[in-house]
C-alpha positions, 0 to 999 in steps of 0.5 A: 268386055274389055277395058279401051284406052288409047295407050297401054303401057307396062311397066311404071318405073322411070320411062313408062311413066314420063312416056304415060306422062307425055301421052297424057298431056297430048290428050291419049287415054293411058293406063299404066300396069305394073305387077309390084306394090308400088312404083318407080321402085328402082327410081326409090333406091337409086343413088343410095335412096336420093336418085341420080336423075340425070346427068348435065354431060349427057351425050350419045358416046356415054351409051353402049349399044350395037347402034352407037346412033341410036340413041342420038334422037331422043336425047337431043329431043328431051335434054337433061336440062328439060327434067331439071325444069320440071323437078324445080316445078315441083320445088325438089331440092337438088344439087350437083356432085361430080361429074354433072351427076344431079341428086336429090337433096332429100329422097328419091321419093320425091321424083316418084311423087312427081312423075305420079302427080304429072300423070294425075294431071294428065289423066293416066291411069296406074293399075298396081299388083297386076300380072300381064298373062298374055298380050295378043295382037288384033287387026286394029290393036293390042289386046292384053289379059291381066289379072285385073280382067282384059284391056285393049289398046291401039298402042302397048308400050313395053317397058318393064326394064331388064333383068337386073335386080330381080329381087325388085321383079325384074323378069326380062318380060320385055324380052318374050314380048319382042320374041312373040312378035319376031323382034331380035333381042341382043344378047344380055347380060348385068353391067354396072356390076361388081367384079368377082375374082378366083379364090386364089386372087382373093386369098391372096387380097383379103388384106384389102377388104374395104379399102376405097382408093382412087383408080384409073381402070383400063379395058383395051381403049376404054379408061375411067378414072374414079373409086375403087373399092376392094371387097370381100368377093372381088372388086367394086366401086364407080370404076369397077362397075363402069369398066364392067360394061365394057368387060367380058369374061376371060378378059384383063383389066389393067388398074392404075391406083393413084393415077394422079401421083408419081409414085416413083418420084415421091418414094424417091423424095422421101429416100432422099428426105428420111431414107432411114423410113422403111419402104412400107412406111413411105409407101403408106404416105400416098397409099392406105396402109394396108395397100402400101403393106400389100404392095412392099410385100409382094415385092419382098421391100422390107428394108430401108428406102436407103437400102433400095436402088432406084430400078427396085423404086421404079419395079414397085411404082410400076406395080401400083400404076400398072396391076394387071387382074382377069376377073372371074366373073360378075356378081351377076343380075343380082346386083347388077344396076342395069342390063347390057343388050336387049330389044334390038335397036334396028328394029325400032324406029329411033324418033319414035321407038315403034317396032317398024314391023309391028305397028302399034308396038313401042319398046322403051327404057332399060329394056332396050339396047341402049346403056349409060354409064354410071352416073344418071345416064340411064336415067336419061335415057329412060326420060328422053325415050319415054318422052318420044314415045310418049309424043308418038303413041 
């Protein structure tokens, strides 16, 4: 005999279980499966294990998506704010680091405790190290065959995530799904991501393994202003996994380093200061040395600031705020924090996250065509659309 409940939700990361947290409350029989060890495990090692739950900026224009309007609904239905509640609720220690991203003082563990002691509260079930075989539609519900036996349900959520991080499990589960009922997926692929570059590139800016600077990244109107990490495989950092969403293979990104200091204006004060000083060394007073080495070299300056006519200052500066590179390619899923794409928006209802042609049907979370910037966005998103799922199953 099959197991009954009101809600089946798959998937106990960050948006299935704030939605089995809401549909608890509102008094739903819910049971929650996941086929890992234990949950919320991309909510564990976020932000270096100290979760950036979410972020007090949060506006629709922070997301991409096919439907820019999607997302609108629900995060103006459960605001940032509303979470912060109830982390102070449960008396975690927080605090604020730039750019409104809201971390744990302590460990990510904690929200994960608190999202599973909300829906204890609210008498959802968790039902761990169990795989989904198949899902099946019935004239009055869904019924799914796991390992742990059959459950049925009126309402099945789907949130199971992407496929970023697959050593964590991710399968794009969430995508079969939608195909077995006739639900368009949009074309995925990793952002949040590292940026590789081709081997004569990095040869060539092996030097600057490890350096971290400030950098504006560019990909046609779309800017951000942040770190910059050069590595051993290409480029990383804040600003390279946030321009990563926006670029596609075979396209340019033009990268400002110090984008807050005239380089040419302060090479042409240190001429007039100590023109004595070679230009590597000046350079080496705005820039890490190794980059201002890099930079003096690639432009054959190696004599005296005195020796350097301003034209020559003007060519260097121009080469540190504007560097044009073309990627390779990503690190790919692998390190991807997120998936771009997924379960197509219009095919969901925006208030409440219903499949408009399959009743009963709810897609929530990363799974679907909705990705935040870097910076508790996503994390947002899965609050505020578990949350108007929860309220509508």
């Amino acid at each position: 005999m099959a197991r009954k409940f009101d809600v089946v939700i798959l998937g106990a990361g960050a948006a299935g279980m704030m939605c089995a947290v809401r549909a608890g409350k509102r008094g739903r029989t819910v049971l929650v499966i996941d086929h890992a060890k234990a949950p919320g495990e991309k909510i564990r090692i976020s932000g270096g294990g100290r979760c950036n739950f979410t972020n007090l900026h949060t506006a629709p224009q922070n997301y991409l998506s096919a439907n820019p309007h999607f997302a609108k609904s629900a995060l103006a239905r459960y605001a940032p704010r509303q979470f912060v509640d109830l982390v102070e609720k449960h008396h975690i220690a927080w605090h604020e680091k730039t750019l409104g991203q809201l971390f744990c003082d302590d460990s990510a563990r904690d929200i994960i405790r608190m999202l599973l002691a909300e829906m204890s509260a609210a008498g959802a079930v968790v039902q761990l190290q169990t795989q989904v075989s198949a899902v099946e539609k019935t004239p009055d519900s869904f019924r799914v065959e796991t390992s742990n036996g059959t459950v049925e349900a009126s309402s099945l959520v789907v949130a199971t995530g992407g496929k970023s991080i697959p050593k964590m499990g991710s399968t794009g589960f969430a995508y079969d799904i939608a195909g077995q009922f006739g639900i368009q997926v949009i074309e995925t692929r990793p952002g949040l991501v590292p940026l590789t570059l081709d081997p004569n590139t990095l040869e060539k800016l092996a030097p600057l393994s490890g350096i971290a600077v400030p950098a504006e990244l560019r990909h046609g109107k779309t800017s951000f202003r942040e770190a910059l990490l050069f590595t051993h495989r290409g480029l990383s950092g804040p600003a390279v996994l946030q321009i990563s969403s926006y670029w596609r293979e075979g396209d340019e990104v033009r990268l400002t380093i110090e984008p807050d200091i005239d380089i040419a204006a302060a090479m042409k004060l240190a001429r007039r200061t100590n023109g004595r000083q070679s230009v590597q060394t000046a350079l080496a007073t705005v820039l890490p040395k190794r980059l201002a080495q890099f930079f003096a070299e690639s432009q054959s300056m190696t004599g005296t600031l005195a020796d350097v006519p301003d034209k020559a200052i003007d060519r260097l500066a121009g080469m540190v705020s504007g560097w044009t590179i073309r990627p390779a390619g990503s690190e790919g899923y692998r390190t991807a924090e997120v998936t771009l794409g997924g379960v197509d928006t219009a095919a969901l209802d925006s208030k409440s996250m219903e499949a408009k042609a399959v009743p009963g049907l709810y897609f929530i979370g990363e799974c679907v065509d909705v990705t935040g910037w870097l910076g508790g966005y996503n994390f947002q998103w899965a609050w505020a659309s578990g949350h108007a799922c929860g309220e509508a199953v």
